[in-house]
PAMILUM-564479 format. One line per 2 residues: their letters; for each residue z, y, x of C-alpha. Coordinates in nm, 4 decimals. Example, Ala and Ser with C-alpha at 12.3 -4.5 7.8 and 13.67 -1.06 7.14 Angstrom:
2
as	0.7800,-0.4500,1.2300 | 0.7140,-0.1060,1.3670;
This chain:
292
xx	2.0800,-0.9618,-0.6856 | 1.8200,-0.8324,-0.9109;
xx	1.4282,-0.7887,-0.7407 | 1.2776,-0.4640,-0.6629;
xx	1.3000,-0.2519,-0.3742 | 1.6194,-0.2240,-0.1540;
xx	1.7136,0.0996,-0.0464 | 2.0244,0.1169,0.2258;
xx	2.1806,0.4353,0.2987 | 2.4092,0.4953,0.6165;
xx	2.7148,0.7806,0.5295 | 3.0196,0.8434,0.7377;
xx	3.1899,1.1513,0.4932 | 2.9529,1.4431,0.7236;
xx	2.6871,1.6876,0.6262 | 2.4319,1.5160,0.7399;
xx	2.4875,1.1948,0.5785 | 2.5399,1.3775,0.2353;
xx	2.1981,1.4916,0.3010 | 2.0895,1.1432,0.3626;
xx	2.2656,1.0327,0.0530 | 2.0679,1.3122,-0.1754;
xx	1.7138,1.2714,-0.0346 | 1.8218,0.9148,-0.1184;
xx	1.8746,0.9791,-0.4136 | 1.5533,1.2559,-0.4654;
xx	1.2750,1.0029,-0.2694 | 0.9668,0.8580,-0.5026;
xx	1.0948,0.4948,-0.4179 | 0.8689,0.2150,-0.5468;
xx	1.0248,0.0785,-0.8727 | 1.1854,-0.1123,-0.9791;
xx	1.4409,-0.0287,-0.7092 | 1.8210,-0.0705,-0.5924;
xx	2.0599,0.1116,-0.3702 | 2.3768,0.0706,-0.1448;
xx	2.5244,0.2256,0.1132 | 2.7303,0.1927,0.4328;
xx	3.0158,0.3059,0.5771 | 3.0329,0.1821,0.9445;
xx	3.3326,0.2944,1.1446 | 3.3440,0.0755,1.4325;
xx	3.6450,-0.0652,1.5187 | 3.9154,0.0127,1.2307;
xx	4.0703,0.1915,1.4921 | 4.1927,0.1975,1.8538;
xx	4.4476,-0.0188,2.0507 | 4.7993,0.0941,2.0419;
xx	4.7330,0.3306,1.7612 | 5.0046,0.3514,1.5249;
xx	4.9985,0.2328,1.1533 | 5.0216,0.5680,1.0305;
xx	4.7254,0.6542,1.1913 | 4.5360,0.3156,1.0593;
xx	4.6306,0.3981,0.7079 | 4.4271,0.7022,0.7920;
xx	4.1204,0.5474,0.8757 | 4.1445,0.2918,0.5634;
xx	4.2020,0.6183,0.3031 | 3.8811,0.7953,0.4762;
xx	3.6952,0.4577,0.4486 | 3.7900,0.4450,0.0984;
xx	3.7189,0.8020,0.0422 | 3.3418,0.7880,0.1938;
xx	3.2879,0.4694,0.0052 | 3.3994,0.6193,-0.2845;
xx	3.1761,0.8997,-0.2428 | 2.8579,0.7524,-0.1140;
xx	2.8432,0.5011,-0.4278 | 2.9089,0.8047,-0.6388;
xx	2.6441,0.9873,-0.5110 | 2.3936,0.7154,-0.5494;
xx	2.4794,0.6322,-0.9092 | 2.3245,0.9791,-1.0210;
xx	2.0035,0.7253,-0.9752 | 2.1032,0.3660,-0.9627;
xx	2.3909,0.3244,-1.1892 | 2.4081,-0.0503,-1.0185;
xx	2.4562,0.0846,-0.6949 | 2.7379,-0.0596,-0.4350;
xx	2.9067,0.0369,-0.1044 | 3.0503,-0.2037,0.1325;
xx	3.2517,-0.1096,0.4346 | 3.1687,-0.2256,0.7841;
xx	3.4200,-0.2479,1.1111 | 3.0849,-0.3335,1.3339;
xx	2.9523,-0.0832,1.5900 | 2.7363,0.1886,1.3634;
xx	2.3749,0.0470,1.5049 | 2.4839,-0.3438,1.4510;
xx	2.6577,-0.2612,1.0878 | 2.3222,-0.1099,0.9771;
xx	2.1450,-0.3956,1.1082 | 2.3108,-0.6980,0.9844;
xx	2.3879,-0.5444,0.6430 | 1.9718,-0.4554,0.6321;
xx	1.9599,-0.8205,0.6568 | 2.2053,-0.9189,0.4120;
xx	2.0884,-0.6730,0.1512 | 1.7449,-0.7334,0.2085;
xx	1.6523,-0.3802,0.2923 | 1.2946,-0.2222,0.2466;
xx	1.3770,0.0992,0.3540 | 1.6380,0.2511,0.5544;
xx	1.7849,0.6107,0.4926 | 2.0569,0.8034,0.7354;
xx	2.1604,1.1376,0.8372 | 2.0462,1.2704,1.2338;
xx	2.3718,1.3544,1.3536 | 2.7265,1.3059,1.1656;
xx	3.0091,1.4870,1.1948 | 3.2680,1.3627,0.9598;
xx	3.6267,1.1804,0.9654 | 3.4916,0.9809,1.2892;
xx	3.2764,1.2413,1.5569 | 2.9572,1.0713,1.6414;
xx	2.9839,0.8009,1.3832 | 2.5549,0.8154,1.2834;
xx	2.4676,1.0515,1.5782 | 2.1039,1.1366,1.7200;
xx	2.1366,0.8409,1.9631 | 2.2523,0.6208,1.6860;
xx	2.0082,0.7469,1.4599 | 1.7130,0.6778,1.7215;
xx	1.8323,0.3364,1.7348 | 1.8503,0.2707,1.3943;
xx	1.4876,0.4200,1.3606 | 1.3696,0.2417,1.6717;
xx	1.5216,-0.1143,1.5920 | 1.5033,-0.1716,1.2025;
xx	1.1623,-0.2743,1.1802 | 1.1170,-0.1133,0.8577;
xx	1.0436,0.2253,0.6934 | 1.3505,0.4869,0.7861;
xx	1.4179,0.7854,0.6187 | 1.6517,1.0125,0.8676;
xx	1.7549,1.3877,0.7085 | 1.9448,1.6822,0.8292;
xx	1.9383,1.8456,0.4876 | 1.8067,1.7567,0.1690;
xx	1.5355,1.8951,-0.0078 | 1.5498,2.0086,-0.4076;
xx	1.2733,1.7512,-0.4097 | 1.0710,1.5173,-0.2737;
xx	0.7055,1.6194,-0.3792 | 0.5031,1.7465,-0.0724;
xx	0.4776,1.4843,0.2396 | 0.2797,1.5790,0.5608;
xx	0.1208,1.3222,0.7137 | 0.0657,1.2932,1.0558;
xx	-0.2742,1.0575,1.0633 | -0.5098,0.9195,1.3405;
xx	-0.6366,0.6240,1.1852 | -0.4131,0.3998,1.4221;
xx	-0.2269,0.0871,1.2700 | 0.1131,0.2194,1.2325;
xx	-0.0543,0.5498,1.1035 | -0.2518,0.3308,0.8489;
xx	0.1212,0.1406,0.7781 | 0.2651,0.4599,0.6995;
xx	-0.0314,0.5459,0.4447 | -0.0022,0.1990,0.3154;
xx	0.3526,0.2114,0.2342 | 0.3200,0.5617,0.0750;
xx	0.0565,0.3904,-0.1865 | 0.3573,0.1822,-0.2808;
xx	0.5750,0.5134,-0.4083 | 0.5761,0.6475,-0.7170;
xx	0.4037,1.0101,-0.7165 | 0.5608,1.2679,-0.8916;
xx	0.4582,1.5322,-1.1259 | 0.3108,1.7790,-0.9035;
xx	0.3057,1.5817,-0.5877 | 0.0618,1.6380,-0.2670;
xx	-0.0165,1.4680,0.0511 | -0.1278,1.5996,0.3118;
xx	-0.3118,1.3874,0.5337 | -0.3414,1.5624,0.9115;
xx	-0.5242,1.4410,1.1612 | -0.4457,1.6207,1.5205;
xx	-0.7633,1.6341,1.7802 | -0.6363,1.7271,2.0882;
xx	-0.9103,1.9753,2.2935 | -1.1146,1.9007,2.5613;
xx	-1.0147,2.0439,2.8980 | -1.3150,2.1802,3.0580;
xx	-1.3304,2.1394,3.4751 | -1.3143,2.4659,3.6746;
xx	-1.6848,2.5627,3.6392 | -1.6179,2.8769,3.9397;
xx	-1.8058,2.7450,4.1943 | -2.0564,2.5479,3.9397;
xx	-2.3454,2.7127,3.9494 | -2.4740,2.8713,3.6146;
xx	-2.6643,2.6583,3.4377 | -2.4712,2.3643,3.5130;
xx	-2.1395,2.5459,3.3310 | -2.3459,2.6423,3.0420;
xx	-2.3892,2.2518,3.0489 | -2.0577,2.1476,3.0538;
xx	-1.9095,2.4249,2.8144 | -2.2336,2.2865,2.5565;
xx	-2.1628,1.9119,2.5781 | -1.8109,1.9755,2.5351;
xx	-1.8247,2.1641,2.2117 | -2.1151,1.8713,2.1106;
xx	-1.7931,1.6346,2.2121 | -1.5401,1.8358,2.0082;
xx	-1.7651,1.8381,1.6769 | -1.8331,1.4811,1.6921;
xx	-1.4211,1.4345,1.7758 | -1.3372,1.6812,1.4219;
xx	-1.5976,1.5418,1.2504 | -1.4596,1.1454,1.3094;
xx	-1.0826,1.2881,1.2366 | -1.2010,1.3953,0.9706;
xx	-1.3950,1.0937,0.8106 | -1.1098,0.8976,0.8778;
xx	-0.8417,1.0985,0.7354 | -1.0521,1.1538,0.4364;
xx	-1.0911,0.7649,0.4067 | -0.6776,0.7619,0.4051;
xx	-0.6602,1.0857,0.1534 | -0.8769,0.8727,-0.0952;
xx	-0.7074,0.5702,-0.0636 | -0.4228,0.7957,-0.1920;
xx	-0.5712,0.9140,-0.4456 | -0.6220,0.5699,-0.5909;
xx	-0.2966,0.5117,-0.6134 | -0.1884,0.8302,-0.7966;
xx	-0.1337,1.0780,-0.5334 | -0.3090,1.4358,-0.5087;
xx	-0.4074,1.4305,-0.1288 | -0.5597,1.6453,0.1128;
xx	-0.6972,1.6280,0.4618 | -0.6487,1.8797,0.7326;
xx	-0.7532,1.8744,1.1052 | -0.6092,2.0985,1.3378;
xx	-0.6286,2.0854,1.7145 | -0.3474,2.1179,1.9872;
xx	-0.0680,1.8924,2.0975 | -0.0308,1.6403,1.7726;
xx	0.3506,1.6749,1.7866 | 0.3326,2.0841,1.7840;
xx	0.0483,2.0357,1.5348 | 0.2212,1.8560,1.3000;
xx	0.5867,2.0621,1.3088 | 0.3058,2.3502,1.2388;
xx	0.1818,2.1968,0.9044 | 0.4850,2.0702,0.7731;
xx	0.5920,2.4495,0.7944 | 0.2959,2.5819,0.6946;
xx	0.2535,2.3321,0.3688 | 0.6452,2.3347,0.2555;
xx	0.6932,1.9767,0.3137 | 0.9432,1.8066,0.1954;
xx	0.9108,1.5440,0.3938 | 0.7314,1.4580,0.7542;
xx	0.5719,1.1215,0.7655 | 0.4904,0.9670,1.1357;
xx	0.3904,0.6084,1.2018 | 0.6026,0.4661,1.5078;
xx	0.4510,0.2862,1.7955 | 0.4746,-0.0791,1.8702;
xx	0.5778,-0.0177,2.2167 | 0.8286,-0.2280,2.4377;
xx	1.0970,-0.0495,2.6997 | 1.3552,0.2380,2.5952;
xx	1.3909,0.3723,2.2709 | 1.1831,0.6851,2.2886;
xx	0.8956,0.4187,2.4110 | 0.9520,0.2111,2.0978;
xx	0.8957,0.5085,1.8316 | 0.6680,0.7219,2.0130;
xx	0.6231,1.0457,2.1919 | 0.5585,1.1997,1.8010;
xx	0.7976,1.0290,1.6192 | 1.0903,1.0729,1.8711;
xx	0.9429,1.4249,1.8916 | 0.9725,1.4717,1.5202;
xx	1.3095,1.3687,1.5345 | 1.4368,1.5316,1.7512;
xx	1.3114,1.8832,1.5845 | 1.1749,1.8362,1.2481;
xx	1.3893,2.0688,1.0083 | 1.2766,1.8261,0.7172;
xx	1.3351,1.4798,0.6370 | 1.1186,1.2734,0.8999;
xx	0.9796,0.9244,0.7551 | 0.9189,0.6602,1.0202;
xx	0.7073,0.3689,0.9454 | 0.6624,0.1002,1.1864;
């Protein structure tokens, strides 16, 4: 196998993996770089079923690995496909091993030959387990060029700016660095009296500043690190609930894609990635990058 970076890309024949396939295909991957893709139906298919119906299931496996390596080859001309009889979460697992995998793209929710084949839950898995960057789409974009950034200066936040310095900016290309400060709830001042609420409401916009103004050093520290590397970059801080803040600003700046750093968290799923990135997930109408 030749060196660079590894690319692995999930399809089962639906919409949403087609979209996976293209922003695949579309993504500033580092370079030199190499791609294959997956087709993971489970088992080939179910006890008693007939061999009529198993010839089915190989002619659609065929089909989607067909189609998947064609799709590919519009940028890798080396690209492969390999067929996998594993549970979805396990194929994508053992063959990121196998391939080496640096990054891991997939669609949210499939509904192809086989219902349910890369599904939200599967897809949350995938994300939550890989241990490297995942790239999960519902539809492609024309181009991957403008990337929100959802920043706090936290280590998988750093991670995520870290492994962005690795891609290769295009022509045109912006990041957008944002750092979310969530406000200050002030106590019910009602009974306080006067002076002592003018007190409060003062100290907590002195608070707030000092909060924007540390957001912002930070994210500004990121931005330039960015720049270094090639990228046009830009820092915003907005206030509000960080998830809501950052759907907001990928709207508002036309990403292309949403970038989130996942948390290194132990228990269920939703614990492992994150309140944001599970968050982003599950309603983020563009690509959403998860770093760990």
């Amino acid at each position: 196998m030749s060196n660079g970076f590894r690319v692995l890309v999930a399809s089962d024949g639906s919409a949403a993996a087609r979209a996976a396939l293209a922003t695949a295909v579309r993504f500033p991957w580092p370079q030199p770089s190499r791609a294959r893709a997956v087709v993971a139906l489970g088992a080939l298919s179910p006890r008693g079923a007939s061999k009529t119906f198993r010839a089915a299931v190989v002619g659609a496996l065929h089909a989607h690995l067909e189609e998947a390596q064609a799709a590919l080859r519009e940028r890798w001309d080396d690209a492969d496909a390999v067929a996998l009889h594993e549970a979805p979460v396990d194929a994508l697992l053992s063959e990121k091993r196998r391939f080496g995998a640096d990054a891991i793209v997939l669609g949210w929710r499939g509904y192809g030959t086989f219902r349910r084949l890369i599904a939200g839950s599967v897809s949350r898995a995938v994300v939550a387990r890989a241990g490297i960057p995942t790239l999960v789409a519902r539809t492609a974009p024309d181009a991957v060029r403008r990337i929100v950034v959802g920043y706090d200066d936290c280590p998988n936040a750093r991670r995520a700016v870290q492994f962005l310095g690795r891609l290769e900016p295009p022509r045109a290309s912006l990041v957008v660095l944002v750092n979310v400060v969530e406000p200050l709830l002030a106590p019910p001042t009602l009974r306080v009296p006067r002076a002592s609420a003018a007190v409060i409401r003062s100290e907590l916009a002195r608070l707030a500043r000092e909060r924007r103004a540390e957001a912002l050093a930070k994210a500004e520290g990121a931005a330039a690190r960015l720049r270094q590397q090639g990228w046009r970059a830009r820092v915003e801080v907005r206030s509000g609930a960080p998830l809501d803040a950052l759907l907001e600003a990928a709207r508002e700046r036309g990403a292309d894609v949403l970038a989130v750093g996942a948390r290194a968290a132990s228990g269920l799923d939703r614990a492992l990635l994150g309140s944001v990135a599970a968050g982003a997930l599950d309603r983020s109408s563009v690509p959403v990058l998860v770093v760990p």
